[in-house]
BAZAPA-546123 format. One record per residue: residue in three letters; chain; x negated, y negated, z negated of N, C-alpha, C, CB in turn. Coordinates in nm, 4 decimals. Atoms other than C-alpha are relative to their C-alpha. Last residue first. Glycine has a CB too. Layout:
# residues N
(ala; A; (X; Y; Z); (X; Y; Z); (X; Y; Z); (X; Y; Z))
...
***
This chain:
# residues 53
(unk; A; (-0.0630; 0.0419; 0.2182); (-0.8255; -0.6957; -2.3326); (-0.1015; 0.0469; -0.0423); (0.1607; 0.0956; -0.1086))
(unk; A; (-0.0268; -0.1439; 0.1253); (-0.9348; -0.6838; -1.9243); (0.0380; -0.0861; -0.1782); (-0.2176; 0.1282; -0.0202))
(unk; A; (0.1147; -0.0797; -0.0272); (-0.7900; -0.9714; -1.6932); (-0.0514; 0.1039; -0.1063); (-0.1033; -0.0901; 0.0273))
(unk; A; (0.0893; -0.0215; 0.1216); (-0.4835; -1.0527; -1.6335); (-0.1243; 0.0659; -0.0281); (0.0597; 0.0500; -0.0727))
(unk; A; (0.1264; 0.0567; 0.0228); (-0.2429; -1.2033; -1.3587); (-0.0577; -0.0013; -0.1143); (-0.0031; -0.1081; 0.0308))
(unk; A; (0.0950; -0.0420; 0.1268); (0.0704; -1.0638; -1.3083); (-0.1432; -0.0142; 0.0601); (0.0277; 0.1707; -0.0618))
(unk; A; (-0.0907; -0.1074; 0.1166); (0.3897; -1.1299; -1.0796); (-0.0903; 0.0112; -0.1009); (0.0447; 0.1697; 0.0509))
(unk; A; (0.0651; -0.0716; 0.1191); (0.3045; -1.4540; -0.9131); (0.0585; 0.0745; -0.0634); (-0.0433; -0.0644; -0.0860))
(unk; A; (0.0000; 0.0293; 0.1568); (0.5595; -1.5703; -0.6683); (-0.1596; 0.0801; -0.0552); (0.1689; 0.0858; -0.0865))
(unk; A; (0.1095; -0.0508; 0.0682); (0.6111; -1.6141; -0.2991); (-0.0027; -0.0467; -0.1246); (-0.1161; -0.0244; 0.0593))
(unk; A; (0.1330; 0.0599; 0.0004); (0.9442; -1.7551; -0.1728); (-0.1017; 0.0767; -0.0507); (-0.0028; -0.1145; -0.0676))
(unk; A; (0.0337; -0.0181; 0.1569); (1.2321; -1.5945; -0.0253); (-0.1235; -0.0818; 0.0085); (-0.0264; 0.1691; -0.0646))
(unk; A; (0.0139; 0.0734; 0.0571); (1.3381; -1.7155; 0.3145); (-0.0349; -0.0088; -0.1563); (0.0748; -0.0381; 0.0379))
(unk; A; (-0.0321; 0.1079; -0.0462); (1.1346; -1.5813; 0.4923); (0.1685; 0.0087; -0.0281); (-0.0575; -0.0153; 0.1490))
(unk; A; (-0.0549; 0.0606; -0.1413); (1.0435; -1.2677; 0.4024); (0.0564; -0.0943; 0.0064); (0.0761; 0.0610; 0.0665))
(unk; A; (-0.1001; -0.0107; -0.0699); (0.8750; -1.2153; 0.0709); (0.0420; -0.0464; 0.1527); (0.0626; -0.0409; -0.0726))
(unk; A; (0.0150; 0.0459; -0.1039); (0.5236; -1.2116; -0.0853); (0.0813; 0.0450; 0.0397); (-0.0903; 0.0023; 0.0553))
(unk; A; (-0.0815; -0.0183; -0.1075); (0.4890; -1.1094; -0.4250); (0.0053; -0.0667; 0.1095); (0.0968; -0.0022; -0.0303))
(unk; A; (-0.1033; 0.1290; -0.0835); (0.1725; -1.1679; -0.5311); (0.0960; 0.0628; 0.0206); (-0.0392; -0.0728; 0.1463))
(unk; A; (-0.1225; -0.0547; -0.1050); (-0.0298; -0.9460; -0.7870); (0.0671; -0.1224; -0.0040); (0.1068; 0.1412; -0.0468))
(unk; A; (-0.0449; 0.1248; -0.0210); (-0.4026; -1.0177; -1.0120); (0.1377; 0.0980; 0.1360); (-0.1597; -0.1426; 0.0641))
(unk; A; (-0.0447; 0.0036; -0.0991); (-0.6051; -0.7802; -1.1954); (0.1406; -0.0891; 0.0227); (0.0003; 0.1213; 0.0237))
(unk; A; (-0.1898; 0.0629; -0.0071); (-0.8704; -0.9365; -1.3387); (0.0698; 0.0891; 0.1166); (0.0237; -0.2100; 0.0650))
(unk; A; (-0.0739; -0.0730; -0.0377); (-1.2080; -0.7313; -1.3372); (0.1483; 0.0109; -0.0436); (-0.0592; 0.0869; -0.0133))
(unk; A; (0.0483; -0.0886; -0.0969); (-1.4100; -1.0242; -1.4117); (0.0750; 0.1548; -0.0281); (-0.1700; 0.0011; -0.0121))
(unk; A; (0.0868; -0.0910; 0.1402); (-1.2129; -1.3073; -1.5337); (-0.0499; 0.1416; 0.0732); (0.1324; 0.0530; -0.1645))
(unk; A; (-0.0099; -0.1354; -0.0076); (-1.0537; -1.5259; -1.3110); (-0.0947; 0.0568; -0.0477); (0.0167; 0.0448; 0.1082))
(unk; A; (0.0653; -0.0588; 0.0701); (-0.9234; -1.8572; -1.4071); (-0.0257; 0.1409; 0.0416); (0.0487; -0.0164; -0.1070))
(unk; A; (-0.0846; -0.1064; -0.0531); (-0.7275; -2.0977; -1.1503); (-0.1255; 0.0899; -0.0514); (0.0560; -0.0016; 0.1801))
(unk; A; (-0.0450; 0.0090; 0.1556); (-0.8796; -2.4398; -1.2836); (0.0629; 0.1445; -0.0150); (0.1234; -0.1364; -0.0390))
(unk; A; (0.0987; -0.0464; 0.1280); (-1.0997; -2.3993; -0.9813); (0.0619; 0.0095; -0.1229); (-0.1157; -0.0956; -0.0284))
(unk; A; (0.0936; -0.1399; -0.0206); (-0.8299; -2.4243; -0.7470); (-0.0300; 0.0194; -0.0709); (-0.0970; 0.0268; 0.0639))
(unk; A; (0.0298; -0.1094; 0.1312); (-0.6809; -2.7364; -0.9077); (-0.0107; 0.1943; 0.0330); (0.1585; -0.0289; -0.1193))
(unk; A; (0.0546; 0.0855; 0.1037); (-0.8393; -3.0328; -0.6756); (0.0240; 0.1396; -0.0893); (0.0849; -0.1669; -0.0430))
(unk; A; (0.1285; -0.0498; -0.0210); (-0.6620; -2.8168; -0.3700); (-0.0958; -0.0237; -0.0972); (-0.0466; -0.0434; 0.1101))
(unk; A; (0.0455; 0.0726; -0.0422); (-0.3027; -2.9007; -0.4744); (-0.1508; 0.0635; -0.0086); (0.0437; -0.1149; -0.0521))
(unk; A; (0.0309; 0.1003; 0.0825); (-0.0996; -2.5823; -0.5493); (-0.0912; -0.0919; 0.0553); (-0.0448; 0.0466; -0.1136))
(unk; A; (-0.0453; 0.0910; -0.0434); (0.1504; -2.3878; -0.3343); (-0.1058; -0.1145; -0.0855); (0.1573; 0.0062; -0.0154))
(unk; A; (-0.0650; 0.0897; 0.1203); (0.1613; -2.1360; -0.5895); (0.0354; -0.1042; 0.0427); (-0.0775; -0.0356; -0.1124))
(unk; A; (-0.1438; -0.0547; 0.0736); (0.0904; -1.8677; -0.3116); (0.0774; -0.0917; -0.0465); (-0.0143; 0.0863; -0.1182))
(unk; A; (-0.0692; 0.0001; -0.0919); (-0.2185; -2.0787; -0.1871); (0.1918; 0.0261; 0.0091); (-0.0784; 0.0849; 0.0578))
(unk; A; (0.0050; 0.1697; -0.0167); (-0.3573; -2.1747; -0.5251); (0.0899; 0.0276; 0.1259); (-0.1786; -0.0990; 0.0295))
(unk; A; (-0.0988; -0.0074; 0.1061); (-0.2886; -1.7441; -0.5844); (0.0314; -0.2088; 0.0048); (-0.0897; 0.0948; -0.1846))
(unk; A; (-0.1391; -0.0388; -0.0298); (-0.4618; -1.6703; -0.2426); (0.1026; 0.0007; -0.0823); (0.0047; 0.1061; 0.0388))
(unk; A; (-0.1061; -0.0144; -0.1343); (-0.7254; -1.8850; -0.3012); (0.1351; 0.0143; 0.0466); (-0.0202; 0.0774; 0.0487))
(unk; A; (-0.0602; 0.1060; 0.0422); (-0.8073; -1.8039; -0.6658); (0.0671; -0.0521; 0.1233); (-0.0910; -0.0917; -0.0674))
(unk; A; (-0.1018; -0.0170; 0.0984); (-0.8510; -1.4412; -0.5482); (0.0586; -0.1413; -0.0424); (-0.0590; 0.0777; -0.1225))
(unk; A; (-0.1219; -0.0116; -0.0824); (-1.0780; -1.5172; -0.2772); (0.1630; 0.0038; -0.1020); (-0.0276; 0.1552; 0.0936))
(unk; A; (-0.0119; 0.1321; -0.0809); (-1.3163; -1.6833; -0.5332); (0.1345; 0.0246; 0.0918); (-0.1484; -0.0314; 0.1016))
(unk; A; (-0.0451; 0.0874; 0.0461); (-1.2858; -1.3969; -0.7488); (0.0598; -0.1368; 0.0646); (-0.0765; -0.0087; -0.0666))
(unk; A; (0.0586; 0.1787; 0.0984); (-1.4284; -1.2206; -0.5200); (0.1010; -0.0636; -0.0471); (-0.0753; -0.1412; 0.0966))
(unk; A; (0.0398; 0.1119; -0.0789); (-1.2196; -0.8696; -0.4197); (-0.0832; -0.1298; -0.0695); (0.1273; -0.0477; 0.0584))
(unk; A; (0.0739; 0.0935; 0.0819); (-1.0909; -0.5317; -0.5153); (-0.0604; -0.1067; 0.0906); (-0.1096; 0.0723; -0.0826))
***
């Protein structure tokens, strides 16, 4: 488990996204959130990002 804050981070980072839309990167309190993260040359993806129902 982790801050939110880090969490938007490493998913803006992942996604490759411009720094301006961090914050638009929603996390809800006890979201859980998964990267893939491949070897070179795959790319990083988002697998699931949700927070409770």
């Amino acid at each position: 488990m982790t801050h939110g804050g880090v969490i938007r981070m490493l998913v803006a980072e992942t996604l490759q996204m411009p720094d301006e839309a961090i914050l638009l990167v929603e996390v809800p309190y006890a979201c859980f959130t998964r990267l893939r993260i491949l070897e070179a040359p795959g790319r990083p993806s988002l697998v699931f990002h949700r927070g409770q129902a």
